[in-house]
C-alpha positions as CSV (number, residue, x, y, z in Angstrom):
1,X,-21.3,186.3,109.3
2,X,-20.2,186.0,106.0
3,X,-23.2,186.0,104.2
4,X,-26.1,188.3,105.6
5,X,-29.4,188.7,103.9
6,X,-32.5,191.0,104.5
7,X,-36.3,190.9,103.6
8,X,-39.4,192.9,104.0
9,X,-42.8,192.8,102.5
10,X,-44.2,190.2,100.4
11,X,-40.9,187.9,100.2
12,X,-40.3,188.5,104.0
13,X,-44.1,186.9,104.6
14,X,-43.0,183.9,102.0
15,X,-40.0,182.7,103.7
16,X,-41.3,182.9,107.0
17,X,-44.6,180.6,104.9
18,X,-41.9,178.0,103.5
19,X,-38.7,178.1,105.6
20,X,-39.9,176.0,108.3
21,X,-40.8,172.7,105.7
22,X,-37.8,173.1,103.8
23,X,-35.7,173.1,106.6
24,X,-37.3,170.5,108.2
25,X,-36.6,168.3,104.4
26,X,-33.1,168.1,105.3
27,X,-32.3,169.3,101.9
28,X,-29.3,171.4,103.0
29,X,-27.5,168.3,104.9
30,X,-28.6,166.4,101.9
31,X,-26.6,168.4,99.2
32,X,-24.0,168.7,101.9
33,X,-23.6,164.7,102.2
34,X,-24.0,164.2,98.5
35,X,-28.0,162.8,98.2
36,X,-28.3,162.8,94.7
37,X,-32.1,161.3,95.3
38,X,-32.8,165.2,96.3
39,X,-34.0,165.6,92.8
40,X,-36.4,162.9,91.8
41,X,-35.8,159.7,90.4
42,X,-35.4,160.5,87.2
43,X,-32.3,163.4,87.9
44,X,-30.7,160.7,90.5
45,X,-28.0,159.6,87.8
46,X,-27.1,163.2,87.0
47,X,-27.0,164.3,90.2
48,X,-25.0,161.4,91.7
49,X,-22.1,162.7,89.1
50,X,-22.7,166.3,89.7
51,X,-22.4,167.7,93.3
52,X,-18.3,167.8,93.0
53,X,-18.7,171.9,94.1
54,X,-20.2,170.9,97.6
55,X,-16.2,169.7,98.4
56,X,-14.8,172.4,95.8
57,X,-13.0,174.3,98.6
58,X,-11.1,171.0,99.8
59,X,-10.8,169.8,96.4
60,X,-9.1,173.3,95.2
61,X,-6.3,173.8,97.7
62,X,-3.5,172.5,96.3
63,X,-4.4,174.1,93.3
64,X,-3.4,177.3,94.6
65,X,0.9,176.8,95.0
66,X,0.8,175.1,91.6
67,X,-1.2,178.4,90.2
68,X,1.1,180.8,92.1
69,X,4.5,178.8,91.0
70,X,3.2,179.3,87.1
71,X,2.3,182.7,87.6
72,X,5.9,183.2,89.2
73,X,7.9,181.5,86.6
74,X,5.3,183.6,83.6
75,X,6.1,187.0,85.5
76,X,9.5,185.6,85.5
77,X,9.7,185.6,81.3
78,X,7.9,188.9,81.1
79,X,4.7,187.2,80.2
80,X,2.1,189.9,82.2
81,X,-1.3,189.7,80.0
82,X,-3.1,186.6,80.6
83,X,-6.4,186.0,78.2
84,X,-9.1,183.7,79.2
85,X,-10.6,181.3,76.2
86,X,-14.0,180.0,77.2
87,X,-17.4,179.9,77.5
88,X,-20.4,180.2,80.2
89,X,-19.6,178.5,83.7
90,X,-15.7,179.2,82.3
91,X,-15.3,182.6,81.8
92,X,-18.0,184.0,83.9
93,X,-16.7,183.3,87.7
94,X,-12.8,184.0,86.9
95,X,-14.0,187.1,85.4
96,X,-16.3,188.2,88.6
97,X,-13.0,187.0,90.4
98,X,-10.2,188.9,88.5
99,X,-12.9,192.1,88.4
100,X,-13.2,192.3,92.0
101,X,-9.8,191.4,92.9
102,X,-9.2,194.7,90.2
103,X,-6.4,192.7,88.1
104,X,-6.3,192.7,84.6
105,X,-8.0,189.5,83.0
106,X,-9.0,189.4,78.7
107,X,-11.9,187.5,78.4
108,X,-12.4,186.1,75.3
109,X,-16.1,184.6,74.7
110,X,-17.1,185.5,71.6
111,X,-16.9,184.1,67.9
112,X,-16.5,187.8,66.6
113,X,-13.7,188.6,64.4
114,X,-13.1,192.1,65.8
115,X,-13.0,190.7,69.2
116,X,-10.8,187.7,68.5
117,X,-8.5,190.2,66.9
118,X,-8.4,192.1,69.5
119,X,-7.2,189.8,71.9
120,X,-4.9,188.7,69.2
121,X,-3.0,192.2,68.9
122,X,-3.1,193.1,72.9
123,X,-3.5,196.3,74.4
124,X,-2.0,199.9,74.7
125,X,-0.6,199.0,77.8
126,X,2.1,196.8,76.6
127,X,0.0,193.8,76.8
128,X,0.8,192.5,73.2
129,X,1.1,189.5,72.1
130,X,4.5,188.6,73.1
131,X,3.6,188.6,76.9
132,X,0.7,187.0,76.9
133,X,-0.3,183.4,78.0
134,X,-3.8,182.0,76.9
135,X,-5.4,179.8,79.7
136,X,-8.1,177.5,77.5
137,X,-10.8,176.3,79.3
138,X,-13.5,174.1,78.5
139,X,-15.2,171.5,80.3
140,X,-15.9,169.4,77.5
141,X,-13.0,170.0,76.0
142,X,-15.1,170.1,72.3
143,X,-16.3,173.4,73.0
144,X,-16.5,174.8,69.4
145,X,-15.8,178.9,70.3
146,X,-13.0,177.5,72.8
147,X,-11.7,175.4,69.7
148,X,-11.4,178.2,67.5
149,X,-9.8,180.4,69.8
150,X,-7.2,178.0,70.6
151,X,-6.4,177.1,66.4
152,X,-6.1,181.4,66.4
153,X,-3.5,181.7,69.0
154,X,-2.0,178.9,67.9
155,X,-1.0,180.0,64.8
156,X,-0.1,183.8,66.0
157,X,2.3,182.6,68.5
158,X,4.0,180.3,65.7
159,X,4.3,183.3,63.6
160,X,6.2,185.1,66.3
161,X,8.4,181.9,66.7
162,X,6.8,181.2,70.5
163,X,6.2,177.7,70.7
164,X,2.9,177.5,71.8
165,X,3.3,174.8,74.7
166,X,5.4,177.9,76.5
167,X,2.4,180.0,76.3
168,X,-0.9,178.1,76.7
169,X,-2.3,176.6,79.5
170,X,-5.5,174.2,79.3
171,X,-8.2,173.6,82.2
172,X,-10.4,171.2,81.1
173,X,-11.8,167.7,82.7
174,X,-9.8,164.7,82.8
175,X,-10.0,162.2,79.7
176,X,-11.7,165.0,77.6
177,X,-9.9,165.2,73.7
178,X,-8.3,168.8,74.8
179,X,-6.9,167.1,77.8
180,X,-5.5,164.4,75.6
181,X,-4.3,166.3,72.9
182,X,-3.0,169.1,75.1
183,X,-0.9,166.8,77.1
184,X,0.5,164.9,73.4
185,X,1.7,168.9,72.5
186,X,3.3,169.0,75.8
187,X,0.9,172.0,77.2
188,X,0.5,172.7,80.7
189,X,-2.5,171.5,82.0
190,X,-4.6,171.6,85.0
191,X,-7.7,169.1,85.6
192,X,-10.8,170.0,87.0
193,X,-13.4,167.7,89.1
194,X,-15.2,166.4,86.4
195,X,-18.1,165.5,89.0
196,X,-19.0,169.6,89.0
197,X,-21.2,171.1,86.6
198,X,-19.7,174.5,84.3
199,X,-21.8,176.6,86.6
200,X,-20.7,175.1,89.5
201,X,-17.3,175.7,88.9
202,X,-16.1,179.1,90.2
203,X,-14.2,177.5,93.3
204,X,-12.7,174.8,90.8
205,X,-9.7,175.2,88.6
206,X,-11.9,176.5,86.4
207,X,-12.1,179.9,88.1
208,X,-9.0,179.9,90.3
209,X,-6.4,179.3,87.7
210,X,-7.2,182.2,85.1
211,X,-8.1,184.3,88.1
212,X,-4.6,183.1,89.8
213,X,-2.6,184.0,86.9
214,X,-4.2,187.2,86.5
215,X,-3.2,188.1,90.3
216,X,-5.9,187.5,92.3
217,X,-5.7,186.4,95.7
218,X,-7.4,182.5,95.4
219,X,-6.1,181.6,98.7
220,X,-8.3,184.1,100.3
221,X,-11.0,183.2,98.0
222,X,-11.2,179.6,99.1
223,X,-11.1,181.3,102.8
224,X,-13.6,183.5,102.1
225,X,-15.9,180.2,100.7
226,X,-14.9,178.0,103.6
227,X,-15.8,180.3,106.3
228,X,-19.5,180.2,104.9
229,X,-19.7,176.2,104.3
230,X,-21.1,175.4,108.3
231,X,-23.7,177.7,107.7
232,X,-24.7,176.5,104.7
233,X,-25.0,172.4,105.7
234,X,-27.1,172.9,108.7
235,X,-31.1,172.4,107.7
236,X,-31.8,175.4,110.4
237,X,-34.0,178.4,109.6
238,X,-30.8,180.5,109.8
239,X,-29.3,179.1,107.0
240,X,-28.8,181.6,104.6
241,X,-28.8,179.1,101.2
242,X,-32.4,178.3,102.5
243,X,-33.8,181.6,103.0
244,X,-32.5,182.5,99.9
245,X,-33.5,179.6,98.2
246,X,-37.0,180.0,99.7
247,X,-37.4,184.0,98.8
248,X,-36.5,183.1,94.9
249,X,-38.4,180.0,94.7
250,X,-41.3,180.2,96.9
251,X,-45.0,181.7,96.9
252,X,-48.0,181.0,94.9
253,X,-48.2,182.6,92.8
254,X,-44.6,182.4,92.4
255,X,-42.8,185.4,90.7
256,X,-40.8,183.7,88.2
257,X,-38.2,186.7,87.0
258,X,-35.6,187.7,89.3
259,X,-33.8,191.6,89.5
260,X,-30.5,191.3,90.0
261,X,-29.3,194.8,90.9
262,X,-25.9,195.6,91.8
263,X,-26.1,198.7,94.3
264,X,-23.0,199.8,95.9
265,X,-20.9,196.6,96.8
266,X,-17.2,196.0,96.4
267,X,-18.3,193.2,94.1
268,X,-18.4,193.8,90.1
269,X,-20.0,192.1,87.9
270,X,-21.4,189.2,90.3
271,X,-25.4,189.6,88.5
272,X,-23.9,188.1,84.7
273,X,-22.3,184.4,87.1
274,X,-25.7,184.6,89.0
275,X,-27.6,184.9,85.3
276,X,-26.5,181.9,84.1
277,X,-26.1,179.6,87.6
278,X,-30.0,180.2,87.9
279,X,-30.9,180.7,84.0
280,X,-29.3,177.1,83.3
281,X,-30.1,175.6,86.4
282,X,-34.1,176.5,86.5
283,X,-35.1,176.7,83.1
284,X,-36.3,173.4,81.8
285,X,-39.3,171.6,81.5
286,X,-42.0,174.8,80.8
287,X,-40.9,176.3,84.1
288,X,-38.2,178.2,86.3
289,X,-36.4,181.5,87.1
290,X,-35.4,183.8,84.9
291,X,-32.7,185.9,85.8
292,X,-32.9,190.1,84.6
293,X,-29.6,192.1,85.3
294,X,-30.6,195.4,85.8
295,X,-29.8,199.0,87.4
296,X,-30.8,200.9,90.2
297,X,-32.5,203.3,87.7
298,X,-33.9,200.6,85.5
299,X,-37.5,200.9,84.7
300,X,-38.7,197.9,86.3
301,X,-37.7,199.7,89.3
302,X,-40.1,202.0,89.1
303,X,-43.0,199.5,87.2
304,X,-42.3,196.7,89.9
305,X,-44.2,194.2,87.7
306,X,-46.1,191.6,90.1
307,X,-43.7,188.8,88.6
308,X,-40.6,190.5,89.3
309,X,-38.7,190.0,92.1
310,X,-35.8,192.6,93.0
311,X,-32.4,191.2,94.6
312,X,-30.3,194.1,95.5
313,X,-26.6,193.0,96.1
314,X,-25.2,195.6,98.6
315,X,-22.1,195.9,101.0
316,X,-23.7,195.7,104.0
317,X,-27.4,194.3,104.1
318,X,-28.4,195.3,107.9
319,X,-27.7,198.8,107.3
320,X,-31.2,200.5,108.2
321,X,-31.4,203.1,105.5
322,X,-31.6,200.7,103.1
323,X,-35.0,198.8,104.6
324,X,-37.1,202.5,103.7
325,X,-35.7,202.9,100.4
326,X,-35.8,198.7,99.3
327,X,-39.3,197.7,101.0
328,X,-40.2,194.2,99.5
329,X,-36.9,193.5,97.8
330,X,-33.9,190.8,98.7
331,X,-31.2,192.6,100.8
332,X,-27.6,190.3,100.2
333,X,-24.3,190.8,101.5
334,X,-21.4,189.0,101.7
335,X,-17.1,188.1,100.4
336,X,-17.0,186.7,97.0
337,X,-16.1,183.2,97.5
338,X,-19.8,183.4,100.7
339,X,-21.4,184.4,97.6
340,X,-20.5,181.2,95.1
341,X,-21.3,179.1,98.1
342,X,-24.8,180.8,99.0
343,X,-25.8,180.8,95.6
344,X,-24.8,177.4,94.5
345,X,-26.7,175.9,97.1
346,X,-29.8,178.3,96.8
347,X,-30.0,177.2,93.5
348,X,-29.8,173.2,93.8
349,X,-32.5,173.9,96.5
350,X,-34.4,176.2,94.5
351,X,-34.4,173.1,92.1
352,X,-35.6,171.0,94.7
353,X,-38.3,173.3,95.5
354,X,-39.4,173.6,91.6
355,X,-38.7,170.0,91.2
356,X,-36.4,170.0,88.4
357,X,-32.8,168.7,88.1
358,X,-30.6,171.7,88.5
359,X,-27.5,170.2,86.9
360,X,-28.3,169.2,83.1
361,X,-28.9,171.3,80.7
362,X,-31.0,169.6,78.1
363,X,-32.1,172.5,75.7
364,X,-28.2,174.0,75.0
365,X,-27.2,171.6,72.3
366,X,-30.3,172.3,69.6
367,X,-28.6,175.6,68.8
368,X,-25.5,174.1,68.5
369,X,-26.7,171.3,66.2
370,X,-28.5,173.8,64.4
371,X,-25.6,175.9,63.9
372,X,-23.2,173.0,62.7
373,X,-25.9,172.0,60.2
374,X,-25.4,176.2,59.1
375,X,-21.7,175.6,58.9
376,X,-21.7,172.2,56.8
377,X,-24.5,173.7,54.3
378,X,-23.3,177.2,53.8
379,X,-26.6,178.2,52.6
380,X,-27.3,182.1,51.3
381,X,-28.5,184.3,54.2
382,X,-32.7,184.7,53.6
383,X,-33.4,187.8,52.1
384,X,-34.5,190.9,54.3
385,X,-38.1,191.6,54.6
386,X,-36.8,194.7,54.2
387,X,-33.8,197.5,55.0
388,X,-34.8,200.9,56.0
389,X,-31.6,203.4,56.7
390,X,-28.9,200.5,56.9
391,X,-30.6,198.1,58.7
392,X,-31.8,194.8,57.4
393,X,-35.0,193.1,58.8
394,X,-35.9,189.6,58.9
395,X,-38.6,188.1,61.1
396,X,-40.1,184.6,61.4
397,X,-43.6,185.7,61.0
398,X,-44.5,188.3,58.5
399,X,-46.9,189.9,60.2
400,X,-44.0,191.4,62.4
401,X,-42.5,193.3,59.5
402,X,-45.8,195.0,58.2
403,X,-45.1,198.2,59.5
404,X,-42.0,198.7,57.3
405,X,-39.9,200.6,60.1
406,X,-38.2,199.3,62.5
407,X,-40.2,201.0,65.6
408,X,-43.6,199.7,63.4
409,X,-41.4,195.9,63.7
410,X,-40.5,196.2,67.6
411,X,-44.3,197.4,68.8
412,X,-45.6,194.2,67.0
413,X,-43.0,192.3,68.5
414,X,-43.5,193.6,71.7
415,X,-47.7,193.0,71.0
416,X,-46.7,189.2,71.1
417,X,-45.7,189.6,74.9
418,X,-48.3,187.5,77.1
419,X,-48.8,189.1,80.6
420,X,-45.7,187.5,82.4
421,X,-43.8,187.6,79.2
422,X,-40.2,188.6,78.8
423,X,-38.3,190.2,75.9
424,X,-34.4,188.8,75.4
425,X,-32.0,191.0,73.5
426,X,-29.2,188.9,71.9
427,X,-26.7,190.9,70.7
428,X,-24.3,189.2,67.9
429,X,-21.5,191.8,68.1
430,X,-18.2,193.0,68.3
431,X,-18.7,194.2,72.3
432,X,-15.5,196.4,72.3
433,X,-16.7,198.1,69.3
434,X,-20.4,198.6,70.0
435,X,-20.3,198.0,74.0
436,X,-23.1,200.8,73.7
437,X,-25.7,198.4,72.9
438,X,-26.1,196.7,76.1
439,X,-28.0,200.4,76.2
440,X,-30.5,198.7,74.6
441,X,-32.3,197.0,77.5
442,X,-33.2,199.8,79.4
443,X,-35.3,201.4,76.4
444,X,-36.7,198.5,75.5
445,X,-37.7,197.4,79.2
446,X,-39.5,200.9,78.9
447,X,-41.1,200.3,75.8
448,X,-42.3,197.0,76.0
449,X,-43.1,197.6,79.8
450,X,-42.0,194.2,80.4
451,X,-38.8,192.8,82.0
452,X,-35.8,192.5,79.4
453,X,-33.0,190.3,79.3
454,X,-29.9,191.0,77.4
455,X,-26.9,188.9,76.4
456,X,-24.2,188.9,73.6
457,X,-23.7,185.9,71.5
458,X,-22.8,183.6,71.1
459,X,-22.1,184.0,75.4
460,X,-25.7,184.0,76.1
461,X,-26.3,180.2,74.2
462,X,-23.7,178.7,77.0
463,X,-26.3,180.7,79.9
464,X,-29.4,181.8,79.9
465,X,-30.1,180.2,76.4
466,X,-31.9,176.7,78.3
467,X,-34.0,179.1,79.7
468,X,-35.4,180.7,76.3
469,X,-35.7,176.9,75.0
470,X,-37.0,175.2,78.5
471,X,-38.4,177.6,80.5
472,X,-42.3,178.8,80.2
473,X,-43.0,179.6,76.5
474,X,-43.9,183.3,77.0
475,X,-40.5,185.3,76.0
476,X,-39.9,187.3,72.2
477,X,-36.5,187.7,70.8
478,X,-34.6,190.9,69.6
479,X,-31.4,189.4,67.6
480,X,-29.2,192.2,66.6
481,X,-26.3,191.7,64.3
482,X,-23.7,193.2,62.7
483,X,-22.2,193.0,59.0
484,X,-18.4,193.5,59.0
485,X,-15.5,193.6,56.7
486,X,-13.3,192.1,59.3
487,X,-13.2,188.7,59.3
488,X,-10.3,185.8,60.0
489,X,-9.5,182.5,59.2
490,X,-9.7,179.7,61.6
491,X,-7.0,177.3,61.0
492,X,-7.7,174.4,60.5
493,X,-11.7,174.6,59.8
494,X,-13.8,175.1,56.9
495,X,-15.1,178.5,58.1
496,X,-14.2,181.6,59.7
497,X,-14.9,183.2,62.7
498,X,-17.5,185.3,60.7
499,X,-19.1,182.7,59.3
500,X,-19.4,180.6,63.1
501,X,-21.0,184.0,64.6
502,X,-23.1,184.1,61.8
503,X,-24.4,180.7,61.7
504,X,-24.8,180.4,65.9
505,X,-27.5,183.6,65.5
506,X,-28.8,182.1,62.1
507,X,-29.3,178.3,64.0
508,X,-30.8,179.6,67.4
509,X,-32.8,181.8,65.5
510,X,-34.2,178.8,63.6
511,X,-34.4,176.8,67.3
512,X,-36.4,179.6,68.3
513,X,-38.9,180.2,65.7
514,X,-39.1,176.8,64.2
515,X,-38.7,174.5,67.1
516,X,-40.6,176.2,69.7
517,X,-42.9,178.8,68.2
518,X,-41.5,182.0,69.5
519,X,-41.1,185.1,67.7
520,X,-38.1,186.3,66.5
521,X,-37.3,189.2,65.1
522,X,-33.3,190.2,63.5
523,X,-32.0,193.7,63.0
524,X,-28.6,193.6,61.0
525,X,-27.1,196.9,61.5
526,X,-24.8,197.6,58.0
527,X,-22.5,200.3,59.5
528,X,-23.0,199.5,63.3
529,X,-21.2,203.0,64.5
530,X,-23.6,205.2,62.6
531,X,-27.3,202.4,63.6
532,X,-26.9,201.6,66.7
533,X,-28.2,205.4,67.5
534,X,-30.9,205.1,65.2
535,X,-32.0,201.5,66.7
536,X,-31.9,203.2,70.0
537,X,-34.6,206.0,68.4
538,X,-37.0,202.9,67.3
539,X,-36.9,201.5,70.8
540,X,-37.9,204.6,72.6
């Protein structure tokens, strides 16, 4: 089997309660044969445009000779680095992909100057600038963070003399304005199924051919999914998309946040694709599943709060030490490309079950129209409620900052958790600098004694962002930022890549607080090095 999964306890007792209706729907033979009317009425449109992934495997074969010639003839003219431009559903599977397969991949998703930079200058291990080949991928083809990064390395390679046609390679759909202009500047470009979603994409071009060119082996990828895809069509009880589907989505009452725990498998970094498939997918109209990467010694753990459900992703499910130790959580085994498959059907089934259209995304673009709006105005940032050693405070409701410290500021923003609240951490930061801060979530998990979320911006807005706009209303926001001296032009635009970073946290704040009532409260650290210990202090 290429997929195995184990339960016990409460989730075992639900899925034994639903499996036999929801096999018996024909869901799983539906999605298989393309029944767009799966959904509801009103989501039949979308859907009939957006199951493209159930044929991925078929669809992506010839893909894979083209992606191994390029990478040959790169290899050939020393080019060895290979840096990935893009967002959400395309940067999130190639980098699961290229971290399992243990090959070097730069993944560039952020809007922060020290970042960008970064992948910019290359690396200590000779991976500068001069061997390196950007793969641009977006979807859209109008994705403003993929935009910029494209203008930056644009411009660097011209200053080398590299003619960027010899060095960049754009994934995006067919017809899209990147496709067209890339194609006009004579780039090399590879099309992707434009009838499959961004976060349905990992067996499309949009995860094999920046995972290819890293080095990963995509032909036993596409084996690895196509082994699983029998199992996955047949509306049987042992169909492992359905019993998944049913121990995530089922129960009454439902537990609505899901652990995602990796414990132990060859797999890395598998929870952050799974985040935003099921983030994006769920959350929309005041309902759906909200995905918590955790670790085994996270706090919930030990809490196990009633509407937290633990997935533990481990190399072999069936092994019987693990049923004493993991009583009442989801066991799940399985290759890489079993798991895409699994999960992308779980969660178009778990969409079916929750009766929401698990393929639009309705809630992503107020940010982004907020932002713009940030970008054309170029207001003055609001003044501080207050700063207290280096860090500036701002909240959207007084009240929050009465205290005057920023541990009095995060115990009234953790007062305006309701029961089956969640607290999101969005980190607006140079990762490479201040990777420390993903830190963050275990204390505040603790303190809070709620589940926490974290995510670094602008990366998070592309994810689990329609879940903190269209999911249930009961989450509170941590932003954290960071005030820099580095900063760079983007070529081209009005603004720089400090002033985009700033104005995507400064519009979904707004979103947030204005638009749908939530609290929000922003910490801007002023010499990140030195505050990020003293934030972690206030959280504890």
């Amino acid at each position: 089997m290429t997929f195995d999964i184990h339960l016990s306890g409460r989730v075992k007792s639900v899925v034994h309660e639903v499996l036999p209706g929801l096999a018996a729907s024909l869901v799983a033979s539906g999605i298989t044969a393309g029944d767009a009317s799966l959904w509801g009425p009103e989501a039949e449109s979308e859907a009939s445009q957006r199951l493209g992934w159930v044929q991925a495997v078929e669809v992506s074969r010839p893909l894979v000779a083209e992606i191994e010639a390029l990478r040959g003839r790169l290899r050939a003219q020393g080019v060895t680095r290979v840096v990935l431009a893009g967002m959400g559903g395309s940067s999130l599977a190639p980098e699961v992909i290229a971290q399992t397969a243990g090959v070097p991949l730069v993944i560039l998703d952020s809007t922060a100057p020290g970042q960008v930079l970064a992948a910019l200058d290359g690396d200590a291990e000779g991976g500068d600038l001069s061997r390196t080949v950007l793969v641009v991928s977006s979807k859209s083809g109008s994705t403003v963070e993929t935009d910029s990064a494209k203008r930056a390395f644009e411009a660097a390679f011209r200053d080398l003399g590299i003619d960027p046609a010899e060095r960049i390679v754009v994934v995006t759909d067919p017809g899209s304005p990147l496709d067209e202009a890339a194609r006009a500047d004579g780039y090399t470009v590879f099309n992707a199924d434009p009838t499959v979603g961004g976060r349905y994409s990992a067996l499309t071009a949009f995860g094999l051919v920046p995972a290819g060119l890293a080095g990963a082996d995509i032909r036993e990828l596409l084996d690895e999914a196509e082994a699983s895809l029998l199992e996955v069509a047949i509306d049987s009880p042992d169909n492992p998309a359905l019993v998944l589907a049913a121990a995530i989505a089922g129960g009454e009452p439902r537990r609505d946040k899901l652990g995602l725990i990796t414990d132990g498998t060859h797999i890395v970094g598998l929870p952050d694709w799974i985040e935003q498939l099921i983030a994006e997918s769920t959350g929309k109209n005041g309902t759906g599943i909200l995905p918590v990467v955790m670790l085994p010694v996270s706090p919930e753990v030990e809490s196990k709060p009633a509407d937290l459900q633990i997935v533990r992703l481990v190399d072999e499910a069936r092994q019987f030490h693990l049923f004493e130790h993991h009583e009442g959580e989801i066991l799940v085994s399985g290759s890489l490309g079993a798991q895409f498959v699994v999960w992308e059907y779980a969660t178009a089934i778990a969409g079916h079950m929750l009766g929401i259209n698990p393929f639009d995304q309705p809630d992503v673009e107020s940010a982004k129209v907020a932002a713009r709006g940030l970008l054309d105005a170029r207001p003055e940032p609001s003044a501080p409620a207050f700063t207290v050693d280096g860090v500036e405070v701002r909240v959207s409701d007084p009240d929050l900052a009465a205290s005057g410290t920023v541990a009095g500021v995060l115990d009234a923003l953790w007062a305006r958790l309701p029961e089956d609240g969640y607290v999101a951490i969005q980190a607006y930061a140079n990762r490479l600098e201040v990777p420390q801060l993903a830190g963050l979530r275990e204390l505040v998990a603790a303190d809070s004694g709620r589940p926490a979320t974290f995510g670094w911006g602008p990366r998070f807005l592309h994810s689990t962002g329609q879940y903190h706009k269209g999911g249930p209303a009961n989450g509170v926001f941590l932003q954290i930022l960071e005030q820099t001296d580095v900063d760079l032009e983007i070529p081209g635009r009005p603004f720089t890549f400090g002033q985009l970073i700033q104005a995507q946290a400064a519009g979904d704040a707004s979103v947030l607080a204005d638009g749908h009532g939530r609290p929000v409260v922003t910490l801007t650290l002023t010499d990140p090095q030195i505050e990020v210990m003293s934030l972690f202090e206030a959280a504890q």
